[in-house]
RODOVO-284791 format. One record per residue (C-alpha): x, y, z. Coordinates in pm, 1 decimal, always signed. Example, Ala and Ser with C-alpha at 12.3 -4.5 7.8 and 13.67 -1.06 7.14 Angstrom:
2
x,y,z
+1230.0,-450.0,+780.0 .
+1367.0,-106.0,+714.0 .
This chain:
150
x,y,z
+837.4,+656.7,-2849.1 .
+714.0,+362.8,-3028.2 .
+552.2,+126.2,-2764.9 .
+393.4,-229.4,-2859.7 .
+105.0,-312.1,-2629.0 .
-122.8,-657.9,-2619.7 .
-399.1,-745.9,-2404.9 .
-644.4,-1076.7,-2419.9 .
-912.9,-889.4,-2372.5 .
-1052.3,-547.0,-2410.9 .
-1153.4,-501.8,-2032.4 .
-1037.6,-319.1,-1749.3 .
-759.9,-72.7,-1864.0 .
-685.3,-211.3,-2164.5 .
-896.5,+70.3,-2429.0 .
-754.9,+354.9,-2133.9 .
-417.2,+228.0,-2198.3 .
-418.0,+297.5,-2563.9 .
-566.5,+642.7,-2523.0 .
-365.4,+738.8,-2274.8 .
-37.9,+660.5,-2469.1 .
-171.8,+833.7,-2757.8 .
-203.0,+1177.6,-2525.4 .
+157.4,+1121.1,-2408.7 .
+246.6,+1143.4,-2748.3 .
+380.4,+767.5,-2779.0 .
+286.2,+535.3,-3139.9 .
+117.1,+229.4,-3050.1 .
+143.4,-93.5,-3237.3 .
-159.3,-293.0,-3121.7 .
-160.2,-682.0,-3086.0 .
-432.6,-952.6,-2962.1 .
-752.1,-833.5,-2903.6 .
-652.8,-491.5,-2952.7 .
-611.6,-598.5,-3305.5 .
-840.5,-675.0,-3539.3 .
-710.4,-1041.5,-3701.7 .
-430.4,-1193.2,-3426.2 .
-505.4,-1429.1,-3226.3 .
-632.3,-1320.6,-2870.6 .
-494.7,-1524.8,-2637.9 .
-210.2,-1382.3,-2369.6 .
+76.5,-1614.9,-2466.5 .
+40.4,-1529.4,-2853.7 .
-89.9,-1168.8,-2798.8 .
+251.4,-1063.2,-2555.9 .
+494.7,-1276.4,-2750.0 .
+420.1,-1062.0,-3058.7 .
+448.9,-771.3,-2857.4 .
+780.5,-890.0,-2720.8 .
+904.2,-983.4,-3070.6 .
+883.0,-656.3,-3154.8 .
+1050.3,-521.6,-2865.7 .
+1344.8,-783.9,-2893.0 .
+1377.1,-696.5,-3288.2 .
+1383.2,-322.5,-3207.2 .
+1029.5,-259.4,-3429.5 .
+913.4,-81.5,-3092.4 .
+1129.6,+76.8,-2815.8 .
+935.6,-79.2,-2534.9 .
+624.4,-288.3,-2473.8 .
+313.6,-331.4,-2221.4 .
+145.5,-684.3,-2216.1 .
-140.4,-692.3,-2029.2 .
-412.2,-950.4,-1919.1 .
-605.5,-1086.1,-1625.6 .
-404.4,-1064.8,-1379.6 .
-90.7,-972.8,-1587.5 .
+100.7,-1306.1,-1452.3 .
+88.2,-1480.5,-1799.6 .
+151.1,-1210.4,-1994.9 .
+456.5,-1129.9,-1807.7 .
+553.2,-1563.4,-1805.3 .
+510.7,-1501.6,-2231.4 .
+674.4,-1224.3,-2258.0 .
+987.2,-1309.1,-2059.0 .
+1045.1,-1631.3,-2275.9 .
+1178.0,-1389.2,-2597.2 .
+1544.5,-1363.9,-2607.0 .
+1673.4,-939.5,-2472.6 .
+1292.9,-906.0,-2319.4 .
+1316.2,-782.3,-1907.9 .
+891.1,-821.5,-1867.1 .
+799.2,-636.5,-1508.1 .
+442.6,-731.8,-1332.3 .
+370.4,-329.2,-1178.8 .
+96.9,-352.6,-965.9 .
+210.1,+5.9,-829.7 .
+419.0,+299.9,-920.4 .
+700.6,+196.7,-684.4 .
+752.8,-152.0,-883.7 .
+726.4,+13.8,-1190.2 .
+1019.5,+273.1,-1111.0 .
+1237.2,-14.7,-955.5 .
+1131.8,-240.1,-1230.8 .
+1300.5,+68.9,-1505.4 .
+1608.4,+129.9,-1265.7 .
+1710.0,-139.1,-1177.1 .
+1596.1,-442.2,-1379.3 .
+1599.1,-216.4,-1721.0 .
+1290.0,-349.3,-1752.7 .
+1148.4,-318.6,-2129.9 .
+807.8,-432.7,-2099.8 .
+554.9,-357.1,-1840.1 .
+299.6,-641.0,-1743.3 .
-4.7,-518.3,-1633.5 .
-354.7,-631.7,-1452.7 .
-661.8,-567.1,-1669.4 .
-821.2,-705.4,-1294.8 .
-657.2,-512.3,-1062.0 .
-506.9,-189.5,-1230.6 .
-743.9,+116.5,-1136.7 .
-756.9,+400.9,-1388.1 .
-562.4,+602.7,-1075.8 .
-303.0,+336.7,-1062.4 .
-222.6,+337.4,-1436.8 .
-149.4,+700.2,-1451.5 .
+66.3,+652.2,-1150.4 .
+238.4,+340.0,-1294.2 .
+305.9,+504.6,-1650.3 .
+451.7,+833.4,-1486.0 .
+684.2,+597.2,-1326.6 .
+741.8,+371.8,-1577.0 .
+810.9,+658.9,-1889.6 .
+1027.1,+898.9,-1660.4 .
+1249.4,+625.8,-1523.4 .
+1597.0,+547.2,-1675.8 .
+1800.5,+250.1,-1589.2 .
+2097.8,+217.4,-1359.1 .
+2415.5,+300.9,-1420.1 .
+2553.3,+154.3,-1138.6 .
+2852.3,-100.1,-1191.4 .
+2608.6,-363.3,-972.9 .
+2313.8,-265.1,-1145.9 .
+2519.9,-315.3,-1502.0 .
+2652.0,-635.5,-1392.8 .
+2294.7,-838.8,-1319.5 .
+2154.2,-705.8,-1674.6 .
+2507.2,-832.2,-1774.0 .
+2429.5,-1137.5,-1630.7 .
+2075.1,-1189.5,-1768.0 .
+2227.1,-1186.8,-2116.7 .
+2476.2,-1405.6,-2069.6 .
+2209.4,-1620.0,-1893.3 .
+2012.7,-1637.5,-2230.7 .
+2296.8,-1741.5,-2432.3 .
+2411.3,-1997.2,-2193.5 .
+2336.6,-2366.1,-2270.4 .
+2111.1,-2596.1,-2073.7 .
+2318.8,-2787.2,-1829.0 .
């Protein structure tokens, strides 16, 4: 799987993240301060790495910074992108079922080494809904994005 992953800053999880993606086999296309000339900042870093979710250049992303909030906030503003905030393996598996969440928003704070295992086991062997009320609120999420303002 081709994943697109951007962090701010190369601390916490963030070089454990791209190794560990590597071992599970997935392709990595790096943005922000995991690469060498973007621009660094969260907003910039997880829109690129929601552009190329939304364009279908990767099949998922993982935006990360501080506390994974504005990463999340960025990433959610590109057209198609579900961005989930998994502090936990639980969120992470609820986020994939039933939100069909496409990017993962993680904590380079508060994510422990333990935790991101557990959060990527969740996140990679989940599948989304197929529940006719599941269906329906991704249904509705589109149509929310093509809706005019009011």
């Amino acid at each position: 799987m081709r994943i697109s992953v951007a962090a701010d800053e190369r601390v916490g999880v963030a070089q454990e993240l791209i190794e560990e993606l590597a071992r599970r086999g997935h392709e990595t296309v790096l943005h922000g301060a995991l690469a060498e000339s973007e621009r660094d900042d969260w907003a910039w870093a997880s829109e690129a790495a929601a552009r190329d979710v939304a364009q279908g250049n990767a099949d998922q992303g993982i935006v990360c910074c501080w506390t994974g909030t504005g990463a999340s906030i960025a990433a959610n503003k590109i057209a198609g992108i579900r961005a989930a905030l998994c502090r936990d393996a639980a969120t992470a598996k609820g986020a994939r079922r039933w939100n069909d969440a496409n990017v993962l928003a993680l904590s380079l704070r508060s994510t422990s080494s333990a935790e991101l295992q557990e959060i990527l086991d969740a996140w990679f062997t989940g599948d989304p809904s197929t529940e006719p009320d599941d269906q329906a609120n991704i249904a509705h999420l589109s149509a929310i994005e093509r809706a005019p303002e009011r």
